[in-house]
PLY file of the C-alpha trace (Angstrom):
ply
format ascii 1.0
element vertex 241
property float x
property float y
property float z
element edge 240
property int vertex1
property int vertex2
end_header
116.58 73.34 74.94
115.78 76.44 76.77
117.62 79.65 75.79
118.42 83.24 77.88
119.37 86.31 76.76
120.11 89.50 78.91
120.28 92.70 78.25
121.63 95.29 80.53
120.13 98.81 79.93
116.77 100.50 80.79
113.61 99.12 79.91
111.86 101.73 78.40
115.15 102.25 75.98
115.24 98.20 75.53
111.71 97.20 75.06
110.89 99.09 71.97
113.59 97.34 70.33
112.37 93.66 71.11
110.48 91.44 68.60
110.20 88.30 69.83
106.79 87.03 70.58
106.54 86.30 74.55
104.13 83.68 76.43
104.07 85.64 79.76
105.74 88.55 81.70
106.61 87.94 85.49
108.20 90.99 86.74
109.27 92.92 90.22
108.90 96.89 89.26
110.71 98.58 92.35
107.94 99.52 93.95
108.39 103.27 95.52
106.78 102.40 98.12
108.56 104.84 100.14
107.20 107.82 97.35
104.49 109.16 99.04
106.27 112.80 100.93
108.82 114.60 99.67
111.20 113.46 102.01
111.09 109.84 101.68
110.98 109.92 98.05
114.63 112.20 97.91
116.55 111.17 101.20
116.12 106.89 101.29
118.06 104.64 98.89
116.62 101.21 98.25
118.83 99.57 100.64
117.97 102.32 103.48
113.97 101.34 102.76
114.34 97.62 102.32
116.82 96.04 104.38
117.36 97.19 107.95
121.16 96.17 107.82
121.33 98.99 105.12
122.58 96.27 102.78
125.07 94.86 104.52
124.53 90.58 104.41
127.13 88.62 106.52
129.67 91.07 104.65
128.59 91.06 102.01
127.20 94.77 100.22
123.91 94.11 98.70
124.15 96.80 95.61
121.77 99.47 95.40
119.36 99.99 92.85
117.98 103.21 91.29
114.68 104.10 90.18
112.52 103.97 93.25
111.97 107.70 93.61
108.92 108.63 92.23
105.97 109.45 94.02
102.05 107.87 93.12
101.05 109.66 90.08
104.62 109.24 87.99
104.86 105.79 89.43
101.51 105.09 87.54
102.89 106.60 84.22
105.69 104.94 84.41
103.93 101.37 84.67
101.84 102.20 82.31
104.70 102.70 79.54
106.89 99.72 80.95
103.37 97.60 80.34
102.25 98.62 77.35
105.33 97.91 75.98
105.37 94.03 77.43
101.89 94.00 76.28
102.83 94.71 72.32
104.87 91.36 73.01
102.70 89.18 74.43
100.82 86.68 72.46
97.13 86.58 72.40
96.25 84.88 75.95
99.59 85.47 77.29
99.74 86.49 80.67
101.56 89.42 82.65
102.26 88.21 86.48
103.67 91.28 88.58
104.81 91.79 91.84
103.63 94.91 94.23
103.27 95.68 98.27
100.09 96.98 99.49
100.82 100.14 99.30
101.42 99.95 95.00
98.55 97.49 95.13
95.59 99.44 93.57
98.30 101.68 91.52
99.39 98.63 90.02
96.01 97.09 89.30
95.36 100.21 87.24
98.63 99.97 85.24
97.77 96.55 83.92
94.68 97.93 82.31
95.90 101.33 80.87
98.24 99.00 79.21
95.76 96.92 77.81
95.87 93.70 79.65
92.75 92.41 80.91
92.36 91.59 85.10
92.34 88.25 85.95
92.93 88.64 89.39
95.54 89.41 92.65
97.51 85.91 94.31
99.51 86.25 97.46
102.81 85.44 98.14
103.39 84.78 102.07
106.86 85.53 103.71
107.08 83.54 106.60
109.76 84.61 108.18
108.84 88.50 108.03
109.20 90.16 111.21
106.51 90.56 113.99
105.85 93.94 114.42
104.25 95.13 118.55
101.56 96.40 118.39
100.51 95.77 114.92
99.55 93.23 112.21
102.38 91.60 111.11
103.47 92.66 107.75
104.52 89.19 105.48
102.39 89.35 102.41
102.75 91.06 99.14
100.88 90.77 96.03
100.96 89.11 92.30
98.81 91.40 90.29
97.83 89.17 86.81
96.24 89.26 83.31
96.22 88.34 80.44
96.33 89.93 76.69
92.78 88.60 75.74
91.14 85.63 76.63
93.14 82.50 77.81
92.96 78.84 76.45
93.94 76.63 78.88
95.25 73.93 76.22
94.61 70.14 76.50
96.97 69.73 79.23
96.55 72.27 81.93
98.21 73.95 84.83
96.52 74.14 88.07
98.28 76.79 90.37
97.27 78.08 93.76
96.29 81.78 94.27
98.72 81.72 98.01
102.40 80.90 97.64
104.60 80.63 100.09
108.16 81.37 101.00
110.95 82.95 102.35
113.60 85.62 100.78
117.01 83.81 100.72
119.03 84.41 103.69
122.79 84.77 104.57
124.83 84.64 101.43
122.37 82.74 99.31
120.82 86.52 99.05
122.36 88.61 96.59
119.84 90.90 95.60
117.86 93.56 98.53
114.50 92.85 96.87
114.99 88.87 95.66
112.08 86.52 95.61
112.37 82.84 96.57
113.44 80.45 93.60
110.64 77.97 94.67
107.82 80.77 93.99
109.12 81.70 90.72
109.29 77.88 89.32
105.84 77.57 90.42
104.92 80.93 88.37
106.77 80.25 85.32
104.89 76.96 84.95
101.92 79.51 83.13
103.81 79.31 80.47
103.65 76.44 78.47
106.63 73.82 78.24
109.58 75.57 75.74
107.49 78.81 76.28
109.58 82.45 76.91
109.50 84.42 80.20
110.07 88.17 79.73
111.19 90.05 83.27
111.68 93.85 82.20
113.77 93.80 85.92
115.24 90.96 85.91
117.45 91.73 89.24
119.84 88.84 90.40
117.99 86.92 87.57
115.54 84.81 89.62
112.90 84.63 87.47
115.50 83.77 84.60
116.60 80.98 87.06
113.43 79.20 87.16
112.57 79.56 84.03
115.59 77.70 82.23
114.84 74.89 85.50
111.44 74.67 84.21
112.43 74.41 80.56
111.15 78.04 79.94
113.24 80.77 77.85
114.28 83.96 79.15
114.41 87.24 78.01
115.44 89.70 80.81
116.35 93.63 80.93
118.68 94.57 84.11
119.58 98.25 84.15
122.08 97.69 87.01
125.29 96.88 85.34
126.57 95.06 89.03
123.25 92.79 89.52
123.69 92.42 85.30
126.87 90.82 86.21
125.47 88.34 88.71
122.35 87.47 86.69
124.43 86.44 83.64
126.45 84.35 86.19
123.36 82.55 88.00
121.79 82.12 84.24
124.61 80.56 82.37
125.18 78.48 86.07
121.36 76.98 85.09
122.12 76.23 81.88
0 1
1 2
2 3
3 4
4 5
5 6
6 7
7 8
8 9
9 10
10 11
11 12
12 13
13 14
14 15
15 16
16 17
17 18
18 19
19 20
20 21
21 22
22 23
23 24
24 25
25 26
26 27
27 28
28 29
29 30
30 31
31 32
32 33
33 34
34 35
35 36
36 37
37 38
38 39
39 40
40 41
41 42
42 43
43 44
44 45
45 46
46 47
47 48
48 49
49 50
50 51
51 52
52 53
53 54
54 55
55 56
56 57
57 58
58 59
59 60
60 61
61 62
62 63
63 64
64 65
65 66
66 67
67 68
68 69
69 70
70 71
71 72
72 73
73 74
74 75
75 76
76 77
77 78
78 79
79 80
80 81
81 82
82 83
83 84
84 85
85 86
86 87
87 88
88 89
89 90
90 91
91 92
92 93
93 94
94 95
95 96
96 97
97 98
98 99
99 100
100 101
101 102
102 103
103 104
104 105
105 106
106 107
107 108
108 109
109 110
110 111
111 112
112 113
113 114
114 115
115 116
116 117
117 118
118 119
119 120
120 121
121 122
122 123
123 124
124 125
125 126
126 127
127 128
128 129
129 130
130 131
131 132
132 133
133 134
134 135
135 136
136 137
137 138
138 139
139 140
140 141
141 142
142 143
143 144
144 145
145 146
146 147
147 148
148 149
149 150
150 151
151 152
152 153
153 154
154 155
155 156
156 157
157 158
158 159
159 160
160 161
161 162
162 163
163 164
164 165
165 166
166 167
167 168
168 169
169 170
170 171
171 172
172 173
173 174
174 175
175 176
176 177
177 178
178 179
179 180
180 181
181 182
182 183
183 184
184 185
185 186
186 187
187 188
188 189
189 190
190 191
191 192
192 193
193 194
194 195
195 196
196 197
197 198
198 199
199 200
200 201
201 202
202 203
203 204
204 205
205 206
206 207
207 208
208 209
209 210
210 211
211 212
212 213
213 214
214 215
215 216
216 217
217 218
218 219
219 220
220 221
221 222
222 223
223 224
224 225
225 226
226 227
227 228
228 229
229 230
230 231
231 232
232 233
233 234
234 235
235 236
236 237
237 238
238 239
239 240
C-alpha cells in the first residue's frame, strides 16, 4: 500500500533533514515570474499576478502564497539549493520533473544542472482553456523541465509517456489552490516512477501531485510551507487514501 507523509515548513529547513531514498521529484517552484523590476517584484502578491479575480473563486478566497519575490539571479540560487538538496535524495536514475513558464524557462534549465542532475529534456503541458489574448499569441503553455541523477534504466517493463500533455486548471470550486495543476497531468507524470515507487514535491501546494501519486500506487513525501494549503493537502491526501 502506498504511504504519504507531509510536512509543513520550508524546504530548505526540511530537506536537509530527509533520508529516505526517492524515485523522482515532480515539483511547481513559484515561479517569480513577475521578478524582473523592482516594482513588480515588491508591490504584486501571488494572487494579484496569477488570478485576475485577485483570488476570489465563486466565494471562495484562494490563499496567498509567499515566496515569489525574488528577481532572476536569487531565483537561480535559490533553485539551485532547493535542487541540490532533492538531488542528494534521488536514487541513481531517478528523475526530477519541474514545472516553469517561459519566462523561468532557461533559469530553470540551468538550476537542474548546478544541482547535478543531468538534462533529459523540456515536455509541454497545454492549457486549453487559457485566455485569447488581441493582438497577440495566445499564452496556454508552460513547461516540464526533466532529468535525471545519472543514467536511466528503463526496466523490463517500461513507461511510454508523451512529451505534450494536456489540460485544464480546475475551475469553480474544484480549484483550491491559485497555481494548481490538473489531476489528470500529474497521474500521467507520476507513472515515471515505478509501481510502489515515492514522489517527493518540495511544494506540494493543495497536494496534487500527492493526489496522483497515492491513485497511481506511488508514495508521497511532500513539504508545504503554507500552514492554510498544509491544511487542505493533508485533507485531499488522507481523502485518497
Amino acid at each position: 500500500m502506498p504511504e504519504w507523509t507531509l510536512h509543513q515548513g520550508d524546504a530548505l529547513s526540511i530537506l536537509p533533514t530527509l533520508e529516505s531514498p526517492i524515485d523522482a521529484v515532480i515539483c511547481d517552484p513559484p515561479y517569480n515570474s513577475g521578478g524582473r523590476t523592482m516594482s513588480s517584484r515588491t508591490t504584486r502578491t501571488a494572487r494579484q499576478k496569477y488570478m485576475t479575480s485577485g483570488g476570489r473563486n465563486h466565494g471562495f478566497d484562494l490563499g496567498d502564497f509567499t515566496g515569489e519575490n525574488r528577481d532572476q539571479r536569487s531565483y537561480l540560487a535559490w533553485l539551485s539549493l532547493i535542487l541540490s538538496q532533492t538531488y542528494r535524495l534521488t536514487r541513481p536514475g531517478g528523475a526530477a520533473l519541474v514545472f516553469t513558464d517561459w519566462r523561468q524557462l532557461a533559469t530553470t534549465t540551468d538550476a537542474l544542472q548546478v544541482a547535478g542532475y543531468t538534462w533529459r529534456g523540456i515536455a509541454v503541458w497545454q492549457k486549453p482553456l487559457a485566455r485569447p489574448q488581441p493582438g497577440r499569441l495566445r499564452q496556454d503553455c508552460e513547461f516540464i523541465v526533466w532529468g535525471s541523477n545519472g543514467a536511466m534504466d528503463p526496466g523490463d517493463d517500461p513507461v511510454y509517456l508523451p512529451g505534450h500533455f494536456t489540460g485544464s486548471q480546475p475551475r469553480g470550486s474544484d480549484r483550491v489552490h491559485i497555481t494548481q495543476k490538473p489531476i489528470e497531468v500529474m497521474r500521467q507524470l507520476v507513472k515515471l516512477v515505478p509501481p510502489e515507487g515515492t514522489v517527493l514535491d518540495p511544494f506540494a501546494g493543495s497536494g496534487t501531485t500527492g493526489a496522483a501519486a497515492l491513485m497511481e500506487n506511488r508514495s508521497f513525501i511532500g513539504i508545504e510551507q503554507s500552514a492554510t494549503y498544509a491544511q487542505v493537502a493533508r485533507a485531499r491526501l488522507a481523502q485518497c487514501e
